[in-house]
N, C-alpha and C positions, 0 to 999 in steps of 0.2 A: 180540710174542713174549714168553713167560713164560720167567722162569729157576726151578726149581726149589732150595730152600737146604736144606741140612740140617747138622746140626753133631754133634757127640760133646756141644758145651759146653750142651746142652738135652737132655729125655726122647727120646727116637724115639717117632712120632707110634703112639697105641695105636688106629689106625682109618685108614679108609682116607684118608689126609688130609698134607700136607706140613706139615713144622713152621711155611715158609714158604715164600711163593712174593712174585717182583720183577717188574713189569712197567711199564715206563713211568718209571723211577725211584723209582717203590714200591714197600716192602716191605711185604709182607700177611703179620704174625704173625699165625698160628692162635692158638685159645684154651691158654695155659701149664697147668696144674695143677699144682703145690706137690711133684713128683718129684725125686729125686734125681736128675740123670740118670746118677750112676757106680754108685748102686747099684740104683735103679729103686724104691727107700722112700718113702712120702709124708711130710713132713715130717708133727712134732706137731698131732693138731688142737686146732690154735691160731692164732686170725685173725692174730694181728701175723705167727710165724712161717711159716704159708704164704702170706702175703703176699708176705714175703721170700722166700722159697724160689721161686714166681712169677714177681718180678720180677727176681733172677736170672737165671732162665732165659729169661727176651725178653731180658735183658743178655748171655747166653750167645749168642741168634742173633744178636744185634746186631755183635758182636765177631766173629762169625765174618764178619762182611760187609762189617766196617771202619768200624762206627757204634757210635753213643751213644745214651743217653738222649734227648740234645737235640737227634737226629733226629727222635725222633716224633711225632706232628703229632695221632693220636686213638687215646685206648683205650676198652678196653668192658670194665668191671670187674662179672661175672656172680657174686653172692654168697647164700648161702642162706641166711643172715641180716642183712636191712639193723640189726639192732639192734645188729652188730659194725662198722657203720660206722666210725666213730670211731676205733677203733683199725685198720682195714684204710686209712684216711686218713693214720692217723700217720706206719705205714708208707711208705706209696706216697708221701709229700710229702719225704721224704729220698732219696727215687730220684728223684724232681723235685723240684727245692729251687729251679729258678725256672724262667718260661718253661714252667709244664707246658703239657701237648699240653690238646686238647678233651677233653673224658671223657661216658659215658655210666655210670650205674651201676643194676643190673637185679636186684632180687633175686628169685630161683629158685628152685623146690620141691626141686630136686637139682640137684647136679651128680657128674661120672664120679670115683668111685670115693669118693665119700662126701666130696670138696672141702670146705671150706668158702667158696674163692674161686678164681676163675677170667681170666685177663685175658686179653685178643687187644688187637693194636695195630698200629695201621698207620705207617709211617716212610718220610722222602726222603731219596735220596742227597744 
């Protein structure tokens, strides 16, 4: 059986799609985009800051479900320029400073609403 999660402290999902969903003792974060979720703004583009802005927001559902960071076990960091690697790295390695999860990193012709980067992540109770 699936639990449906949804939070205020993330975007509300702009398609048909739950921000996440638990089944089994995992949590399936959908893909983040770099929104505000109090005002619905997309952060500067600018990779370090919507990176932050990103990983906030899996910390926002996290927190709504009584988890951390160092629940997550795998991301998939979807970017429309690997040549911003490095610095979307810098970022993400202070939201994991150890024990990060598995990663995947995919760069992409677009992403929704003109992204620069994208993260989904999976996490155990």
């Amino acid at each position: 059986m699936k639990k449906i999660i949804s939070t205020k402290n993330a975007p509300a999902a702009i398609g048909p799609y739950s921000q996440a969903v638990e089944a089994g003792g995992l949590i399936f974060i959908s893909g983040q985009l770099p929104i505000d979720p109090a005002t619905g703004a997309m952060a500067p583009a600018e990779i370090k800051a919507q990176t932050e802005a990103v990983l906030k927001n899996i910390a926002g559902i996290l927190k709504a479900e009584g988890l951390a960071p160092e629940n997550v076990l795998k991301t998939t960091v979807f970017m429309a320029d690997l040549g911003q690697f490095a610095q979307m790295n810098e970022v993400y390695s202070k939201f994991f400073p150890a024990n990060a999860p598995a990663r995947a990193t995919i760069e992409v012709k677009a992403l929704p609403r003109a992204a620069l980067v994208e993260i989904e992540a999976v996490a155990a109770r």
